[in-house]
Backbone as a chain_set.jsonl record, in Angstrom:
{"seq": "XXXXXXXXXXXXXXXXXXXXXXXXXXXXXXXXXXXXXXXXXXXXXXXXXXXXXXXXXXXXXXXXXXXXXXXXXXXXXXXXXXXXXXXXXXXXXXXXXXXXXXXXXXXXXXXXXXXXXXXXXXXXXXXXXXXXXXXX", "coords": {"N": [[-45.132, 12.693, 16.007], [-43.567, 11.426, 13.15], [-41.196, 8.798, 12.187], [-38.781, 8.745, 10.196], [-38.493, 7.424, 7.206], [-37.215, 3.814, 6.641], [-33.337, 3.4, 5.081], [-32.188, 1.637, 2.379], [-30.721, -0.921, 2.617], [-27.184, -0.576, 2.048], [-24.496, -1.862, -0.008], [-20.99, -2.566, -0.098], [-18.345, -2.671, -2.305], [-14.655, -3.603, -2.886], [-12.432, -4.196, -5.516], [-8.682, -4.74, -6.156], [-5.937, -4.858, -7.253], [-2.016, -5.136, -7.624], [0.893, -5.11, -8.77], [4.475, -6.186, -9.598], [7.666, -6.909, -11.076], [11.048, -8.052, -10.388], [14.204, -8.173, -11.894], [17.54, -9.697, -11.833], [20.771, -10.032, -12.592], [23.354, -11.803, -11.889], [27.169, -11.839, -12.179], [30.137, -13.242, -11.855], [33.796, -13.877, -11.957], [36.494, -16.084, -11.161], [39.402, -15.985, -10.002], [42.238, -17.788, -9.599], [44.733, -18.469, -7.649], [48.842, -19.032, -7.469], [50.185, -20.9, -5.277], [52.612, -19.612, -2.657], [54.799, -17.806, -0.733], [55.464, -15.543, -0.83], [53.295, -14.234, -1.545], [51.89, -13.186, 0.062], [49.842, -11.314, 2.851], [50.304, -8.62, 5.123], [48.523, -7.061, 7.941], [47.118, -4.213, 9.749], [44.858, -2.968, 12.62], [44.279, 0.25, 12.832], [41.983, 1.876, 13.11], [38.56, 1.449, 12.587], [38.659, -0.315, 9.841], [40.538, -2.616, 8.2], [43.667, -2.421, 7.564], [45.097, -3.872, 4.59], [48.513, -4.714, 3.878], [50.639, -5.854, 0.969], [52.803, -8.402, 0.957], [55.049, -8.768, -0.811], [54.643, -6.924, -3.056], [54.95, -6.637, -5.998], [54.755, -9.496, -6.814], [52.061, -9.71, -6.419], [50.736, -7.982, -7.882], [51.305, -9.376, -10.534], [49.901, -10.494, -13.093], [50.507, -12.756, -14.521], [50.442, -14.475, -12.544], [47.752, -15.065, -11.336], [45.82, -17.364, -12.445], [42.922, -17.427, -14.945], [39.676, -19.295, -13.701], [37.282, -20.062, -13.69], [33.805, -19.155, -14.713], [30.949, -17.681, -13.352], [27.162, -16.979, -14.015], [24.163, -16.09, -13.196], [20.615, -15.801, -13.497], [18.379, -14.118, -12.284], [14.394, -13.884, -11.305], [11.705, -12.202, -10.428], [8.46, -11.917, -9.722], [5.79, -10.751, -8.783], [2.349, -10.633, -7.618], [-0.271, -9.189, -6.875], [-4.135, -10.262, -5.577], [-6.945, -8.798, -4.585], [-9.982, -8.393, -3.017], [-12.344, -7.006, -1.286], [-15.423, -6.416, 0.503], [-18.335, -5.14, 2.004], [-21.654, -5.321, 3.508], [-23.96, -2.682, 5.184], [-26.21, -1.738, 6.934], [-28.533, 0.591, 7.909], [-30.55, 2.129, 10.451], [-33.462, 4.033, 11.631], [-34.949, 4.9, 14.074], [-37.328, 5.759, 16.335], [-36.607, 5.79, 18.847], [-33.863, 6.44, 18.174], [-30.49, 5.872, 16.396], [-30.304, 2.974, 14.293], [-27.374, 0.732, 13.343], [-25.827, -1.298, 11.454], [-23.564, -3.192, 10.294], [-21.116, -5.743, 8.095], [-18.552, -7.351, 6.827], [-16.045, -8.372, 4.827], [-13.013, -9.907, 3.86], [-10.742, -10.833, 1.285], [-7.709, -11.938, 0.329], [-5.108, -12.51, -2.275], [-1.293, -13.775, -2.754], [0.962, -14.183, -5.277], [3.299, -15.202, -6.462], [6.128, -16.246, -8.235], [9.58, -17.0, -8.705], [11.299, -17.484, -10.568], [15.155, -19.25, -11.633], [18.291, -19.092, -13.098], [21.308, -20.497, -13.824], [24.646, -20.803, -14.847], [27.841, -22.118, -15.024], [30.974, -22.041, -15.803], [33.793, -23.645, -16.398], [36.811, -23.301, -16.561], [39.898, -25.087, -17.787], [43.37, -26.377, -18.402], [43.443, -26.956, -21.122], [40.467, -27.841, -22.332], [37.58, -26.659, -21.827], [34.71, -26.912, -19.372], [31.004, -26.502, -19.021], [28.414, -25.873, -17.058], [24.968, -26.004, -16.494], [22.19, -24.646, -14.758], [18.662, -24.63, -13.748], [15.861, -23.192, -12.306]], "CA": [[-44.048, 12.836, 15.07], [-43.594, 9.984, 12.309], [-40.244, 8.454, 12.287], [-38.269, 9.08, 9.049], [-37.999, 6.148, 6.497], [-35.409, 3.289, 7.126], [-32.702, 3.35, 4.391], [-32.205, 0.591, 2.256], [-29.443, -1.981, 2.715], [-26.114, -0.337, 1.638], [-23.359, -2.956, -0.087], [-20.002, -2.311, -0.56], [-17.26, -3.615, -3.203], [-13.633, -3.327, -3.53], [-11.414, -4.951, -6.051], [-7.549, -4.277, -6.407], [-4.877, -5.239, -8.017], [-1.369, -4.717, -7.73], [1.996, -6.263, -9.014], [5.948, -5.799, -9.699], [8.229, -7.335, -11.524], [12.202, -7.645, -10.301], [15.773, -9.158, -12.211], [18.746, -9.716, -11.111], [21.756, -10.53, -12.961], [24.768, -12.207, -11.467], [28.116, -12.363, -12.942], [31.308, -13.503, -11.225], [34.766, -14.357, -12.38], [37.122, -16.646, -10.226], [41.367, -16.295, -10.218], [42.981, -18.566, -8.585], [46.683, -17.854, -7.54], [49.462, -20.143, -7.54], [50.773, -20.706, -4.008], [53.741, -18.764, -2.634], [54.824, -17.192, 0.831], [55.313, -13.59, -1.609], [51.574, -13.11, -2.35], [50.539, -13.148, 1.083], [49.616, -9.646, 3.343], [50.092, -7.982, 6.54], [47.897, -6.396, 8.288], [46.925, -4.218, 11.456], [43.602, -2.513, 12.635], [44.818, 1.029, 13.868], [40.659, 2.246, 13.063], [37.563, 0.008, 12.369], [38.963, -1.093, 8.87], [41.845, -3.529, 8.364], [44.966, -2.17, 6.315], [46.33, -5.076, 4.219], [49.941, -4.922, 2.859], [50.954, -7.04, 0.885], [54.954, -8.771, 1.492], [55.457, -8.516, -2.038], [53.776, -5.981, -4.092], [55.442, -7.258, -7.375], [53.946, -10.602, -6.969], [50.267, -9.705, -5.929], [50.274, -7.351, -9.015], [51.43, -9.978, -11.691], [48.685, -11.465, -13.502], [50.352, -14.421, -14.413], [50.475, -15.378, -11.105], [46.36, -14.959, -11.033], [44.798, -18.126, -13.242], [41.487, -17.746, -14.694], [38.973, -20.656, -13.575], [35.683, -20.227, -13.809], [32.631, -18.165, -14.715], [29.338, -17.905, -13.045], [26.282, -16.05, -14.112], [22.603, -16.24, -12.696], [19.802, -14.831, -13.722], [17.3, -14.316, -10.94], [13.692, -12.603, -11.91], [11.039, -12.4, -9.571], [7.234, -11.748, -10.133], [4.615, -10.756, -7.453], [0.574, -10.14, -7.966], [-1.394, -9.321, -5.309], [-5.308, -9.41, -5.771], [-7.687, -8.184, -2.857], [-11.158, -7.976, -2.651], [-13.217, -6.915, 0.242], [-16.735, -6.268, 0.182], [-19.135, -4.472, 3.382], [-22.789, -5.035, 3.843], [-24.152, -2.201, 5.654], [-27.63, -1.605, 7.236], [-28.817, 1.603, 8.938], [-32.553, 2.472, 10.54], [-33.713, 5.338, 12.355], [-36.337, 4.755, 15.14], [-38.181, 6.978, 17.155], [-35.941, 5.925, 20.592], [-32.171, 6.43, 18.045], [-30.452, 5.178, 14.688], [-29.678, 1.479, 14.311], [-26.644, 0.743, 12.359], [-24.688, -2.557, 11.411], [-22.22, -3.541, 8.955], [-20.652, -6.684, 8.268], [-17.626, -7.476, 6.186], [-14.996, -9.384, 4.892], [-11.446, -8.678, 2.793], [-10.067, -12.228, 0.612], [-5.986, -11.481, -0.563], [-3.805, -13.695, -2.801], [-0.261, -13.175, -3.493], [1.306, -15.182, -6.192], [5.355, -15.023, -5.934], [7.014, -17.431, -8.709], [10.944, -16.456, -8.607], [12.563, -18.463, -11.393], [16.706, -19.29, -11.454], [18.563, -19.915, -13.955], [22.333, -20.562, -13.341], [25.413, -21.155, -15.64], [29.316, -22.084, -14.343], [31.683, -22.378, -16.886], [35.325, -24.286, -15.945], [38.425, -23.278, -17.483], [40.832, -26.082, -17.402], [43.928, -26.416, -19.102], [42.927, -27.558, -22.792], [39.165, -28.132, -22.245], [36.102, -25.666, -21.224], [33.208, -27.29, -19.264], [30.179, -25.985, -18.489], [27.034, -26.809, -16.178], [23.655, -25.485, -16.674], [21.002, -24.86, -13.702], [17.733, -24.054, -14.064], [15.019, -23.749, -10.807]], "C": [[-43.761, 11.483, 14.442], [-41.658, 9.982, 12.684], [-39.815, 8.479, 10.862], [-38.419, 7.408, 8.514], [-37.028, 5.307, 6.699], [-34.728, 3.24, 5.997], [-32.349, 1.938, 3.876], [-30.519, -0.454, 2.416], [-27.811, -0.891, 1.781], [-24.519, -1.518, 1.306], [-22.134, -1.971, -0.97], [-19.085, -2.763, -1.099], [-16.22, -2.799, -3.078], [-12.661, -4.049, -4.695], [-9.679, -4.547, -6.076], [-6.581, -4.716, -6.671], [-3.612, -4.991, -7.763], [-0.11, -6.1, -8.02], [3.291, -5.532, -9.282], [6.692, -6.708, -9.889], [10.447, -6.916, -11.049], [13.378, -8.488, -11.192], [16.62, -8.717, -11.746], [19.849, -10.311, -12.064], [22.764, -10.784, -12.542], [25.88, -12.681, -11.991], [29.605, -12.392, -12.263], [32.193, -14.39, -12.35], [35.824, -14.936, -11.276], [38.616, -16.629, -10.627], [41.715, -17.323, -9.548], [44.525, -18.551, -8.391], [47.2, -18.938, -6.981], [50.018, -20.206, -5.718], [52.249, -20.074, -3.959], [53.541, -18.234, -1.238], [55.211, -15.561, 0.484], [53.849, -13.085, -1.942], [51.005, -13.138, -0.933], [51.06, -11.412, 1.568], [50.186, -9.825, 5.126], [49.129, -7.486, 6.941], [47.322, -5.664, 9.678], [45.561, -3.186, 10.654], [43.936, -1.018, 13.51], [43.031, 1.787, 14.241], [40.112, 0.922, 13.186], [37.953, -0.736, 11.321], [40.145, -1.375, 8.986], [42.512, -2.806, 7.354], [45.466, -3.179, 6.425], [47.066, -4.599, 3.32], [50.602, -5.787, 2.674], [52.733, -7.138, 1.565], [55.225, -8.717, -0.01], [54.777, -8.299, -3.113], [53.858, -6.23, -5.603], [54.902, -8.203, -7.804], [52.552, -10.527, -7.207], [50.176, -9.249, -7.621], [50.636, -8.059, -10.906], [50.611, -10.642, -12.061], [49.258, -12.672, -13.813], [50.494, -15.029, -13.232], [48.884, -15.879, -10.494], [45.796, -16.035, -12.021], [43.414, -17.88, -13.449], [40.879, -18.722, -14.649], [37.888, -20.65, -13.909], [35.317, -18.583, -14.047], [31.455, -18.325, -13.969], [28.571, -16.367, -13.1], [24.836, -16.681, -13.572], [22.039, -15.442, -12.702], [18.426, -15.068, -12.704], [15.408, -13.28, -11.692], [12.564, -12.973, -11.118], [9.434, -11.378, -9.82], [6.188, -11.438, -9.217], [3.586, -9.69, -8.058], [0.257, -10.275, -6.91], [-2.495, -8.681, -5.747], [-6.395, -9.646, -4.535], [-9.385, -8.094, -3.581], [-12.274, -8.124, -1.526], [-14.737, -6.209, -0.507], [-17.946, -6.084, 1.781], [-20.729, -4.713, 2.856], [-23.821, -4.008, 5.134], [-25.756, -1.239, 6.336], [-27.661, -0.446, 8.061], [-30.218, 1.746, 9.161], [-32.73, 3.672, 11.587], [-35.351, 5.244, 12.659], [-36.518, 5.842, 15.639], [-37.109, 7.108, 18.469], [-34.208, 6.256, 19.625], [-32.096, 5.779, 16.783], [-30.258, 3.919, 15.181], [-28.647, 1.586, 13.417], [-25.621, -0.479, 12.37], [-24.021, -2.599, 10.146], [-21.389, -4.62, 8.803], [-19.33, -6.732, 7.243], [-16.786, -8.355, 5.779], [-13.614, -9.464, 3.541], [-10.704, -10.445, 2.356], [-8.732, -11.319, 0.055], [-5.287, -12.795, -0.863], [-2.607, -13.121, -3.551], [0.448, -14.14, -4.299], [2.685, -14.071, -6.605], [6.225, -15.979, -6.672], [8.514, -16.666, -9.139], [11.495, -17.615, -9.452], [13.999, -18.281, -11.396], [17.277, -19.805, -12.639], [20.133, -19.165, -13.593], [23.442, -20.901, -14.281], [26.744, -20.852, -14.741], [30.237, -22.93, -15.311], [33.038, -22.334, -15.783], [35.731, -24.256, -16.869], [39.514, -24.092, -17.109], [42.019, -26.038, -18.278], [43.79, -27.337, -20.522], [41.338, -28.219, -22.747], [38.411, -26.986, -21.026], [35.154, -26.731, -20.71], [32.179, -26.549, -19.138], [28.978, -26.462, -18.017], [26.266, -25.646, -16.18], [22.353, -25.458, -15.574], [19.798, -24.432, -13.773], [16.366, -24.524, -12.818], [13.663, -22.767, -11.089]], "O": [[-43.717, 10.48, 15.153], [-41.022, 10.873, 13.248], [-40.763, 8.138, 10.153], [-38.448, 6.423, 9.252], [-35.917, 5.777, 6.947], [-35.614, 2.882, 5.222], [-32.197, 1.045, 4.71], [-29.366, -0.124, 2.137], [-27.974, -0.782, 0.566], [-23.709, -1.858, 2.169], [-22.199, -1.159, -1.893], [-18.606, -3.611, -0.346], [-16.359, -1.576, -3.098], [-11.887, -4.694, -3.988], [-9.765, -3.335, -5.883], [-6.263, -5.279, -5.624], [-3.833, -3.857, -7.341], [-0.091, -7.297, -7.732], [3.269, -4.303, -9.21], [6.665, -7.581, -9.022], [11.018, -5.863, -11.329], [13.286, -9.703, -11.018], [16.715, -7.591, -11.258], [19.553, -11.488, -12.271], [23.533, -9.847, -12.754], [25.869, -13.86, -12.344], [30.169, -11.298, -12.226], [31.789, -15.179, -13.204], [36.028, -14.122, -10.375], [38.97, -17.293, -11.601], [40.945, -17.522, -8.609], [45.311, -18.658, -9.332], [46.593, -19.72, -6.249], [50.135, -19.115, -5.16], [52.972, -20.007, -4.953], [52.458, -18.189, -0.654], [55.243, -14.627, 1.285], [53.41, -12.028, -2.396], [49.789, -13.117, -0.746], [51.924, -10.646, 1.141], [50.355, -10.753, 5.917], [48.429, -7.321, 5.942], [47.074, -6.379, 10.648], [45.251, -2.826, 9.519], [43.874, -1.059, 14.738], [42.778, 2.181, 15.379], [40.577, -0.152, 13.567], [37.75, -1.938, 11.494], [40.918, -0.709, 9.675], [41.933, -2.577, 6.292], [46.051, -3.675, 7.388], [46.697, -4.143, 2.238], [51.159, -6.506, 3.504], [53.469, -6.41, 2.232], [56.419, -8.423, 0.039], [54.37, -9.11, -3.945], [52.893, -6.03, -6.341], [54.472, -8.199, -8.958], [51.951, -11.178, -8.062], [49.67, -9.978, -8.474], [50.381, -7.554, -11.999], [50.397, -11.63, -11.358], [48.669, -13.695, -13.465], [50.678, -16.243, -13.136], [48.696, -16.696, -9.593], [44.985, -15.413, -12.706], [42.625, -18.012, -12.513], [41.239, -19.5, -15.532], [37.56, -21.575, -14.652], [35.874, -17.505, -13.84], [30.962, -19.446, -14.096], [28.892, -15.262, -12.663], [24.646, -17.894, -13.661], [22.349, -14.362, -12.199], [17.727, -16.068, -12.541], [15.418, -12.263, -12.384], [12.37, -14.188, -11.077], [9.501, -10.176, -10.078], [5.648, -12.507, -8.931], [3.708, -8.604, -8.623], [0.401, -11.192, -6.101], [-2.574, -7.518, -6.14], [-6.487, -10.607, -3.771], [-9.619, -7.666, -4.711], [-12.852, -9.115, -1.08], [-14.967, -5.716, -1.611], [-18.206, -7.074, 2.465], [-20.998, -4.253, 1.746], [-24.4, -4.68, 5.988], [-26.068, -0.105, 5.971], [-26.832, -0.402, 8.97], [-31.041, 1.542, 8.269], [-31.78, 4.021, 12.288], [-36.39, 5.391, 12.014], [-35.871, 6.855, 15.376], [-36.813, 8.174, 19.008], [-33.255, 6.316, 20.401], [-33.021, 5.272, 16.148], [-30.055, 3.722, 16.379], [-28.783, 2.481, 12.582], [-24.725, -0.581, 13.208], [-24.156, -1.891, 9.148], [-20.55, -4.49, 9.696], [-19.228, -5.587, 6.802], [-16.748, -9.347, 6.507], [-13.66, -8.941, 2.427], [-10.201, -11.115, 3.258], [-8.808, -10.233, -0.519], [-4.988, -13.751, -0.147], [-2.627, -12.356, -4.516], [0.475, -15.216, -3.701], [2.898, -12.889, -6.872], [7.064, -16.587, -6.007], [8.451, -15.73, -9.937], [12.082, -18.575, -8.953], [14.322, -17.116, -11.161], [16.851, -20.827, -13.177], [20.341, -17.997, -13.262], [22.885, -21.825, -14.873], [26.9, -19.88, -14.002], [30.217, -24.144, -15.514], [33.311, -21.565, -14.861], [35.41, -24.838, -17.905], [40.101, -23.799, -16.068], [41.639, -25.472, -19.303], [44.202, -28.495, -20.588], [41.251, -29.314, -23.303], [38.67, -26.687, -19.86], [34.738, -27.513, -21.565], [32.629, -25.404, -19.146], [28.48, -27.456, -18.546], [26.689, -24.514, -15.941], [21.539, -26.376, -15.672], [19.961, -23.226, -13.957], [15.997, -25.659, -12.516], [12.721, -22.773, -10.297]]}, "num_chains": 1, "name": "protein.A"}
């Protein structure tokens, strides 16, 4: 009985690609309240969450008692690629005593992750605006 033919070398490729893009926008406003022993709270824990009441409900709820100070916004935006490629060399033979069969391999990945910042905080002062600029 002859032994069948051996098969020739079998190679294998993958390539792949993948990516996603995220932003974020952050925008906060800051009060600041004048001091006083009427804007402060009470509070008890009869559950898991705290009930605060205030001592003087009149006060808390007057805006002029709330100054505006500042702004801050940040813009966050975040970028990720991921590329892969693996690749198999794979040998099979078929003897008279059984098959032979090997395979070798090997899988390269790069992820590339640049997250830029960019930051702005504007101060409200009495008769002059500043503002500061961040950028990362």
């Amino acid at each position: 009985m002859k032994a069948p033919a051996s098969r020739n070398p079998l190679v294998e490729v993958d390539a792949v690609y993948s990516g996603a893009t995220g932003t974020e926008d952050n925008r906060s406003e800051i009060f600041q309240r004048t001091n006083g022993t009427d804007l402060s709270f009470t509070y008890h824990a009869p559950d898991f969450f705290f009930d605060f009441v205030p001592v003087n409900a009149a006060a808390v709820d007057d805006p002029a008692r709330h100054a505006f100070t500042s702004r801050d916004e940040s813009f966050n935006e975040t970028t990720q690629d991921i590329y892969e490629i693996c690749g198999a060399l794979a040998y099979s033979s078929v003897a008279s005593n059984g098959e032979i069969e090997t395979k070798v391999g090997g899988l390269f990945r790069q992820t590339d992750r640049p997250s830029p910042q960019f930051r702005r905080h504007q101060l409200f002062a009495r008769g002059r605006i500043g503002a500061r600029l961040y950028a990362g």
